[in-house]
N, C-alpha and C positions, 0 to 999 in steps of 0.2 A: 588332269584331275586325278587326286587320288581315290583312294575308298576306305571308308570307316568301318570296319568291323564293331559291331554293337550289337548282341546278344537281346536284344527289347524284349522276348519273352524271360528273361530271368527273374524276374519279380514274380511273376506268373507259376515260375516252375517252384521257387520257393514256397509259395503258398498251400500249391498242391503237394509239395514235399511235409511241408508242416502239419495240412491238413487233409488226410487222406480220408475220400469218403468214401471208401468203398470195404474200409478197417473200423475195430471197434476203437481203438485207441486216439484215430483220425478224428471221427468226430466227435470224441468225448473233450477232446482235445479244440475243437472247432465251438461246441456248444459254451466252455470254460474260456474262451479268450472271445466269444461273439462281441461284448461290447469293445473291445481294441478295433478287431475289424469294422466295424460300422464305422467306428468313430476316426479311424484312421480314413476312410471313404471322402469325410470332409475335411478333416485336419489336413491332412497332408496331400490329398487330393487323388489316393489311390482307385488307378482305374482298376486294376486286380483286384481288389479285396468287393467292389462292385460284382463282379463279373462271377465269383467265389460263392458272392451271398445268393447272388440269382440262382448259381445252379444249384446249392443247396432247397432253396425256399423250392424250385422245381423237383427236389428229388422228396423236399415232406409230401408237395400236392402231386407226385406222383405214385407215392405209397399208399393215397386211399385211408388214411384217417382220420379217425371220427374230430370234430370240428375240436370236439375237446384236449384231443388229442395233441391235437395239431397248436391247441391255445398252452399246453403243458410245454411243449417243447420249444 
């Protein structure tokens, strides 16, 4: 039996390359392409861009802003 080398997090690394949340650029860049990423979630059936939105929408409700705030962004 052989073995497949497959890299399965590269889609993953891509995304966190494109969208870095921890820069200003990352998520100005994450907030401007939001509706691809959703929409890529069912089109195309991306588990990454899932996984992307969570931890975002986990990093607004862990910021502690006001509801309005949180409706703005």
């Amino acid at each position: 039996m052989g073995s497949v080398k497959i890299d399965l997090a590269s889609k993953e690394k891509r995304l966190e390359d494109a969208y870095p949340q921890d820069t200003v650029r990352g998520v100005y860049a994450l907030l401007t392409q939001m509706h691809r990423i959703r929409e890529g979630r069912f089109i195309k059936g991306d588990f990454d861009a899932c996984i992307l939105l969570l931890d975002f929408y986990q990093s607004i409700k862990d910021a502690n802003l006001t509801e309005r705030q949180q409706q703005v962004i």
